[in-house]
N, CA, C and O atoms as a GROMACS GRO file, in nm:
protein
  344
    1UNK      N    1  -0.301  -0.417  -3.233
    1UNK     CA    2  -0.401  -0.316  -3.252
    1UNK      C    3  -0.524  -0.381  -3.312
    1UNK      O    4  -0.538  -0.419  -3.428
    2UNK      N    5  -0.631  -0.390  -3.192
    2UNK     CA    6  -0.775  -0.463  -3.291
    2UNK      C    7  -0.861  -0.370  -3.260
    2UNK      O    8  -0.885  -0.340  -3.142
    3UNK      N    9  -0.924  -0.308  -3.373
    3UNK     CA   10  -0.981  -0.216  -3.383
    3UNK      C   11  -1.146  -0.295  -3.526
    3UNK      O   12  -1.142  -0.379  -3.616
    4UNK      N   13  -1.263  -0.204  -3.468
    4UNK     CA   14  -1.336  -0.252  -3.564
    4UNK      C   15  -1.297  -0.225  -3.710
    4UNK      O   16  -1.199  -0.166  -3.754
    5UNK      N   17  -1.425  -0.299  -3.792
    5UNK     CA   18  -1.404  -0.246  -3.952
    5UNK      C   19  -1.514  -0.172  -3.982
    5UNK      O   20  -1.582  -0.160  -3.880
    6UNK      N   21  -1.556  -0.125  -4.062
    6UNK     CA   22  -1.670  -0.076  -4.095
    6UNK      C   23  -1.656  -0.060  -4.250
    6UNK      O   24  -1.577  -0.004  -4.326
    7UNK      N   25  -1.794  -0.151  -4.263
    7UNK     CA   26  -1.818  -0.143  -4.428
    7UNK      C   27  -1.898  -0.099  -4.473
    7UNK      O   28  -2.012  -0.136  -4.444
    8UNK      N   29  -1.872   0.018  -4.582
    8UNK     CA   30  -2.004   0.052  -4.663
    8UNK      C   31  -2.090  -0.062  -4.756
    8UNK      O   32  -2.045  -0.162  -4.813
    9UNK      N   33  -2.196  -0.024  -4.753
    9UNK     CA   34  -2.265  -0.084  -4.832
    9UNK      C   35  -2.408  -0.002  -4.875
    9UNK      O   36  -2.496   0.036  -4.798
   10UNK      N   37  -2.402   0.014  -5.042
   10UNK     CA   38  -2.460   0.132  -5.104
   10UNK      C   39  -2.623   0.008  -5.135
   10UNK      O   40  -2.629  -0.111  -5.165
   11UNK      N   41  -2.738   0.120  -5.106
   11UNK     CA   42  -2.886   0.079  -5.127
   11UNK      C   43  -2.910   0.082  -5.257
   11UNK      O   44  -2.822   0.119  -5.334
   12UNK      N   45  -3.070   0.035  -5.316
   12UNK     CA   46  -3.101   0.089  -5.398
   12UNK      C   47  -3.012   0.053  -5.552
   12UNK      O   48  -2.894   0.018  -5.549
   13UNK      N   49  -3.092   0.068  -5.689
   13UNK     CA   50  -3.010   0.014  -5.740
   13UNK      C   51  -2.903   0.109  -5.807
   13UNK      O   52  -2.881   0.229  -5.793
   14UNK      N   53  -2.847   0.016  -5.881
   14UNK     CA   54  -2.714   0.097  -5.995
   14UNK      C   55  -2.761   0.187  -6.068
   14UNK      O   56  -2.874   0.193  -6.116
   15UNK      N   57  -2.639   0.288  -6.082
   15UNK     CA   58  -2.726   0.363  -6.206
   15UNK      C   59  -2.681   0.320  -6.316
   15UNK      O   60  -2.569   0.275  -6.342
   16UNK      N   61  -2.795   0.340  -6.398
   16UNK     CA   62  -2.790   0.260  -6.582
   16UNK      C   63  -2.594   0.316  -6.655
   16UNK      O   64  -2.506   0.393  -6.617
   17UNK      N   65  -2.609   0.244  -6.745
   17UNK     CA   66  -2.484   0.222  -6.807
   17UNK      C   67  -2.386   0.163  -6.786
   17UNK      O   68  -2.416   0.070  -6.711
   18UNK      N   69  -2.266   0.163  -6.813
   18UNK     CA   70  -2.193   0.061  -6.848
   18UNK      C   71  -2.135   0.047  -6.657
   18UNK      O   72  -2.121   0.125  -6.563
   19UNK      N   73  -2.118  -0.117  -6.684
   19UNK     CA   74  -2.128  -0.159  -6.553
   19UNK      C   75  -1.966  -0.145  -6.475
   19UNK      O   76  -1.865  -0.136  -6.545
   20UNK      N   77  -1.962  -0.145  -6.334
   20UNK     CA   78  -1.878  -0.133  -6.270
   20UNK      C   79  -1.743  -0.209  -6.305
   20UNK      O   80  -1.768  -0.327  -6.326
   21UNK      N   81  -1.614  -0.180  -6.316
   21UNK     CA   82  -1.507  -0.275  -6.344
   21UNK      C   83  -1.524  -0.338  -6.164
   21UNK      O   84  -1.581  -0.296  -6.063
   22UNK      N   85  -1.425  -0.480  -6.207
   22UNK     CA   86  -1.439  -0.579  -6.108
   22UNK      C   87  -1.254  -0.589  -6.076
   22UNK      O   88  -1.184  -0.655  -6.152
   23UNK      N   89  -1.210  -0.536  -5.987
   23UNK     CA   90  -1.060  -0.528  -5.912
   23UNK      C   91  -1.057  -0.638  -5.811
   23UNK      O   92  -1.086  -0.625  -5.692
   24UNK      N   93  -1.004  -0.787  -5.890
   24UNK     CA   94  -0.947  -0.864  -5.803
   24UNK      C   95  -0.827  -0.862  -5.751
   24UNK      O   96  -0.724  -0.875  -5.817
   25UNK      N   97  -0.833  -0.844  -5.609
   25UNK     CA   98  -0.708  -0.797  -5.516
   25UNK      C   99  -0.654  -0.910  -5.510
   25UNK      O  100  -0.718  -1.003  -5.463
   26UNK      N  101  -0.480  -0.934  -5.571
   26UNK     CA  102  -0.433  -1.084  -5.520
   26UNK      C  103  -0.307  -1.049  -5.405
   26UNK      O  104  -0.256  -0.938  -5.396
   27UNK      N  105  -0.273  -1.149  -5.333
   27UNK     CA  106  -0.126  -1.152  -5.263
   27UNK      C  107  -0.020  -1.095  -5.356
   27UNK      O  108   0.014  -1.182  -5.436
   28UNK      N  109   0.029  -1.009  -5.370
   28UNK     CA  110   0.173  -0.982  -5.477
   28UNK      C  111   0.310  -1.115  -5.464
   28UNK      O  112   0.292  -1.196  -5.373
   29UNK      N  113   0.386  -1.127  -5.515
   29UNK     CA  114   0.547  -1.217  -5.492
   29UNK      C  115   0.560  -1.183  -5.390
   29UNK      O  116   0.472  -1.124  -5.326
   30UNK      N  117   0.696  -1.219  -5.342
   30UNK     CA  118   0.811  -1.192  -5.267
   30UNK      C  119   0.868  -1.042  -5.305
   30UNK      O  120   0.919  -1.024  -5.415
   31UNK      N  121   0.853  -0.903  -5.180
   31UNK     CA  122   0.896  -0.809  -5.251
   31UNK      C  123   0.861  -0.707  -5.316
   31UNK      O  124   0.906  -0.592  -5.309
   32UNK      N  125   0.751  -0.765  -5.402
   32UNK     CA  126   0.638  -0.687  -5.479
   32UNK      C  127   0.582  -0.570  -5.435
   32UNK      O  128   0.547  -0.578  -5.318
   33UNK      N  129   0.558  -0.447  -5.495
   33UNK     CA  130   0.474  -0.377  -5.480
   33UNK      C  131   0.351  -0.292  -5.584
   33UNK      O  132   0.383  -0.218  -5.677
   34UNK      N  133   0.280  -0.307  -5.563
   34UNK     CA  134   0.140  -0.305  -5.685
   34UNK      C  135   0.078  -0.196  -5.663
   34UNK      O  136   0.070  -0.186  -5.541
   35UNK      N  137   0.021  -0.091  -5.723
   35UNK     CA  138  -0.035  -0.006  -5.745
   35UNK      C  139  -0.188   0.035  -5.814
   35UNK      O  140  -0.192   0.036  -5.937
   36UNK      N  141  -0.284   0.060  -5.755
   36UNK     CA  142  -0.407   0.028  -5.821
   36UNK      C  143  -0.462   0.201  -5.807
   36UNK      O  144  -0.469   0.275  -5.709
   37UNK      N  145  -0.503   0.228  -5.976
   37UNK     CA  146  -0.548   0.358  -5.947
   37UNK      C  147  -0.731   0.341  -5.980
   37UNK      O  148  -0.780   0.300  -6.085
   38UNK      N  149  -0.799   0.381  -5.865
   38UNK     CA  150  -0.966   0.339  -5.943
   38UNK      C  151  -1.035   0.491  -6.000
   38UNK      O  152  -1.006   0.603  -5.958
   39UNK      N  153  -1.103   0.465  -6.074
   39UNK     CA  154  -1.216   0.558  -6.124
   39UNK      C  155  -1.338   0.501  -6.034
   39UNK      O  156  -1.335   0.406  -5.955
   40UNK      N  157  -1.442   0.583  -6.066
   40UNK     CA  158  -1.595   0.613  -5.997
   40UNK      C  159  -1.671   0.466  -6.058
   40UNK      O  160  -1.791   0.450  -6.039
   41UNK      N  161  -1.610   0.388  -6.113
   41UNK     CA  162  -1.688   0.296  -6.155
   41UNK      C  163  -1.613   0.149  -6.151
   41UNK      O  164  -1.618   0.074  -6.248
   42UNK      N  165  -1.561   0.124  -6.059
   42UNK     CA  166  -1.447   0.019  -5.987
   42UNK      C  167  -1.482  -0.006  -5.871
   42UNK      O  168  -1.502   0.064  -5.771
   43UNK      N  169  -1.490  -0.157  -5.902
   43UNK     CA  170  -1.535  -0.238  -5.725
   43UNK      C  171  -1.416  -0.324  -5.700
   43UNK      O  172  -1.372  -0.383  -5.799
   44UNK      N  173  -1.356  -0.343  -5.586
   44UNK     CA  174  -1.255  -0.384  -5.530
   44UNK      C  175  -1.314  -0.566  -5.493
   44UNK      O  176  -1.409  -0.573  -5.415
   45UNK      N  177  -1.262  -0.691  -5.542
   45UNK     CA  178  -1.298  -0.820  -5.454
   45UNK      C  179  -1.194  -0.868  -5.376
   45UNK      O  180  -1.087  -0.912  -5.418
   46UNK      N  181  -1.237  -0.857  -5.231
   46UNK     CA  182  -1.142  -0.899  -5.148
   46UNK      C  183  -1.123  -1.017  -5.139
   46UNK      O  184  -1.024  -1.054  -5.075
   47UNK      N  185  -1.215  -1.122  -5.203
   47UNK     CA  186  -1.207  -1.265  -5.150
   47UNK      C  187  -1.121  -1.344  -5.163
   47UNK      O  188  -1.132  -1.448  -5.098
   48UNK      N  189  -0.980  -1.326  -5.268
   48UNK     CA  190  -0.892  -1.404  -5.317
   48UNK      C  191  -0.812  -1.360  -5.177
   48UNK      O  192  -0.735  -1.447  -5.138
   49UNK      N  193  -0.818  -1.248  -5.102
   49UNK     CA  194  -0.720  -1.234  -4.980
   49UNK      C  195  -0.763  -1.241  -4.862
   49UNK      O  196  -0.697  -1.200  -4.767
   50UNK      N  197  -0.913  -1.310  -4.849
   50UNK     CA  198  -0.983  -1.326  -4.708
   50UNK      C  199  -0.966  -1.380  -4.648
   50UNK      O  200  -1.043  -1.383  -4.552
   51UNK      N  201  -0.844  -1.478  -4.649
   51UNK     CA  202  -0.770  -1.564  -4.548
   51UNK      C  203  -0.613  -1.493  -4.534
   51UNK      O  204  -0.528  -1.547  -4.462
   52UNK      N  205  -0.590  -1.391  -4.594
   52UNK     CA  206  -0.427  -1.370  -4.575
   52UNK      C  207  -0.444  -1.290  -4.420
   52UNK      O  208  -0.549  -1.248  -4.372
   53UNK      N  209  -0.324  -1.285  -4.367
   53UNK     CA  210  -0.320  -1.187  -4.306
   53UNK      C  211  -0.292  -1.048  -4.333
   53UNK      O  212  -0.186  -1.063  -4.395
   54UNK      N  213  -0.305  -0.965  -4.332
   54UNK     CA  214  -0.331  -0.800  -4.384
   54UNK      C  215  -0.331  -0.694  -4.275
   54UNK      O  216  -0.414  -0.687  -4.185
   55UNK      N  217  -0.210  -0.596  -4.298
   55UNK     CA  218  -0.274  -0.448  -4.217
   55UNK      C  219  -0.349  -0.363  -4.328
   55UNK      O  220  -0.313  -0.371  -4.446
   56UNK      N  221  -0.434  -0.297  -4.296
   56UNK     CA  222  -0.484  -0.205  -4.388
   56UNK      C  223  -0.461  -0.045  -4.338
   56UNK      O  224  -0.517   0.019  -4.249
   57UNK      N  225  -0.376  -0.013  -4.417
   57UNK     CA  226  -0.336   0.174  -4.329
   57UNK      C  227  -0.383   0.283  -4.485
   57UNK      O  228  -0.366   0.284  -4.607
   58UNK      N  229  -0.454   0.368  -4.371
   58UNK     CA  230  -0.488   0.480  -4.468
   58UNK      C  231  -0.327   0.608  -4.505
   58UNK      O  232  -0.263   0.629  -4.402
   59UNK      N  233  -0.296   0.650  -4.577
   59UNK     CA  234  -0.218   0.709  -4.642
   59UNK      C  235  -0.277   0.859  -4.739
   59UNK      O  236  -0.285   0.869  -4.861
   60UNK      N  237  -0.309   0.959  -4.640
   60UNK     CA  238  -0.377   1.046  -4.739
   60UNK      C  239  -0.549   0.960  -4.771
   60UNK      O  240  -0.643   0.926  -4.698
   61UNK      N  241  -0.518   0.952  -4.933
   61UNK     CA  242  -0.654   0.949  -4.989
   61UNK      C  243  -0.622   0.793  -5.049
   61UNK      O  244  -0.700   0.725  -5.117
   62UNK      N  245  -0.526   0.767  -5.017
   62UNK     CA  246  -0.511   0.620  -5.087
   62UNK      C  247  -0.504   0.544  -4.960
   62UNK      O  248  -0.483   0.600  -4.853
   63UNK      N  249  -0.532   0.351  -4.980
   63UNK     CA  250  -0.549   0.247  -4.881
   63UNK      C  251  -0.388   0.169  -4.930
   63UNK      O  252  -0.349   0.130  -5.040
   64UNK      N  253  -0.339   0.169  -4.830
   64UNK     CA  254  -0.267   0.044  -4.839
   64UNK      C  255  -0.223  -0.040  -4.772
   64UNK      O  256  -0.165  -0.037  -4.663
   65UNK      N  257  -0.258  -0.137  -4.853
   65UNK     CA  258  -0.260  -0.299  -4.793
   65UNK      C  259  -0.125  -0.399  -4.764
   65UNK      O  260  -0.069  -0.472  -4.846
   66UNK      N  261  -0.099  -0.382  -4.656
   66UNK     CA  262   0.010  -0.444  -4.607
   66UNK      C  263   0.033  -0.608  -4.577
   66UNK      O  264  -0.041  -0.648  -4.487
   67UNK      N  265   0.107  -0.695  -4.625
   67UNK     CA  266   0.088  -0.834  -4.653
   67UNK      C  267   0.206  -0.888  -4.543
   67UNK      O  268   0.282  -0.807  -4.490
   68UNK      N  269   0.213  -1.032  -4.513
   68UNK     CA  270   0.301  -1.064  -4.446
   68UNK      C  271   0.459  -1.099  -4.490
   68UNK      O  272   0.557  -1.124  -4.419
   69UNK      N  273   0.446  -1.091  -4.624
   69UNK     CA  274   0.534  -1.158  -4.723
   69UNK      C  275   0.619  -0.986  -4.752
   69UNK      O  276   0.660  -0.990  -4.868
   70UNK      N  277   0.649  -0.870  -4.699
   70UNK     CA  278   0.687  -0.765  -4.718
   70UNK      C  279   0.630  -0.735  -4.848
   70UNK      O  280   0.708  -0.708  -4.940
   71UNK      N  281   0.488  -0.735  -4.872
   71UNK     CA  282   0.436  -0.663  -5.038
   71UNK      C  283   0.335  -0.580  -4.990
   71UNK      O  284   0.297  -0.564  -4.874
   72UNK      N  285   0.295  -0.529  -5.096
   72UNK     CA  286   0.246  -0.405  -5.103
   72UNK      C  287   0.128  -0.388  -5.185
   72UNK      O  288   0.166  -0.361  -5.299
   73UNK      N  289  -0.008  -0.391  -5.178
   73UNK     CA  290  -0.055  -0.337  -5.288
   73UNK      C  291  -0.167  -0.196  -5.224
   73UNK      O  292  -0.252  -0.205  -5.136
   74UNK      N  293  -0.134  -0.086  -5.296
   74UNK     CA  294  -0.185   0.061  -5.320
   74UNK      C  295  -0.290   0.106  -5.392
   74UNK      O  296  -0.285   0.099  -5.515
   75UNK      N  297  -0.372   0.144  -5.345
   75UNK     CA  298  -0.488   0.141  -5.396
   75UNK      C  299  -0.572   0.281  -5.380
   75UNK      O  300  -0.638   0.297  -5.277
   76UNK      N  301  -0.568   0.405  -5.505
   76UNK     CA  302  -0.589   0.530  -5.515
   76UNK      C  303  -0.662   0.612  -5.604
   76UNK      O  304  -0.616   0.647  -5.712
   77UNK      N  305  -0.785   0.646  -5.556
   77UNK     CA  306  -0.830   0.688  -5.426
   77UNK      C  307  -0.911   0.628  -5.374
   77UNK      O  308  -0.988   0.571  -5.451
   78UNK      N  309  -0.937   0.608  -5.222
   78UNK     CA  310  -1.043   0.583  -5.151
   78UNK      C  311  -1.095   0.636  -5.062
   78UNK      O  312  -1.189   0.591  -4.996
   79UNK      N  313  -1.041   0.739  -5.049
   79UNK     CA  314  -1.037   0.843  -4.908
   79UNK      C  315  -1.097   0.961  -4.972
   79UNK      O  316  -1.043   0.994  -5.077
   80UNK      N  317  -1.204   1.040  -4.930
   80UNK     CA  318  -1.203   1.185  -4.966
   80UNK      C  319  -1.112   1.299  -4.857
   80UNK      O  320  -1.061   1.257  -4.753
   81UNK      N  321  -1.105   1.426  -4.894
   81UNK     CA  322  -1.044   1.472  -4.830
   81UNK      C  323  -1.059   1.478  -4.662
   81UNK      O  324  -0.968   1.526  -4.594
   82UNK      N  325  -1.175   1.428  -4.603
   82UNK     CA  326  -1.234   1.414  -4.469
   82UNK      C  327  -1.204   1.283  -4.419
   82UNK      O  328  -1.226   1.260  -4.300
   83UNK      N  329  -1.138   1.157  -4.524
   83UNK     CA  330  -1.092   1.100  -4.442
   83UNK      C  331  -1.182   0.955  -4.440
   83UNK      O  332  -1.158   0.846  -4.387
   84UNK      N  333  -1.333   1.016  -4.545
   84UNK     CA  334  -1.467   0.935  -4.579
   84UNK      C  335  -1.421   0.834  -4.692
   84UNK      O  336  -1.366   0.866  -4.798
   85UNK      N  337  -1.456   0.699  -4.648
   85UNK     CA  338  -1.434   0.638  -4.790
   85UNK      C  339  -1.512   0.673  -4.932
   85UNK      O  340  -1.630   0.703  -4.911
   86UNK      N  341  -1.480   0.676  -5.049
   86UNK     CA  342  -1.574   0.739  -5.167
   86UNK      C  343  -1.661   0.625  -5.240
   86UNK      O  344  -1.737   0.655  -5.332
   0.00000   0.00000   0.00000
């Protein structure tokens, strides 16, 4: 299944105050499954996994990231109820 990606990317600057947390996504063990819950002020870095191989399946309002190694990491919310990333 190869299907495009599509990435947001927000204009304009930040709004003032305390700055975004930084969610480095890693490969989990053997087995593993990881759970990530974000607030409105959490940025996800994919780069530690930009060479793995990965499915990415939507689940409701949460993403999860499927690894080759049978792991898991869950990541909630990213979906609004339409299905829009937030």
């Amino acid at each position: 299944m190869n299907a495009p990606v599509r990435m947001a990317q927000i204009s304009g600057s930040p709004p003032t105050g305390t700055p975004p947390k930084i969610v480095k996504l890693e490969k989990p063990q053997n087995g593993q499954a990881i759970a990530i819950a974000l607030d409105g002020q959490t940025k996800l870095d994919f780069t530690a996994i930009a060479s793995e191989r990965i499915t990415l399946v939507r689940v409701g309002d949460r993403l999860v990231i499927l690894f080759d190694n049978d792991t898991t990491v869950t990541i909630d919310p990213v979906f609004d109820s339409a299905g829009n990333a937030l």
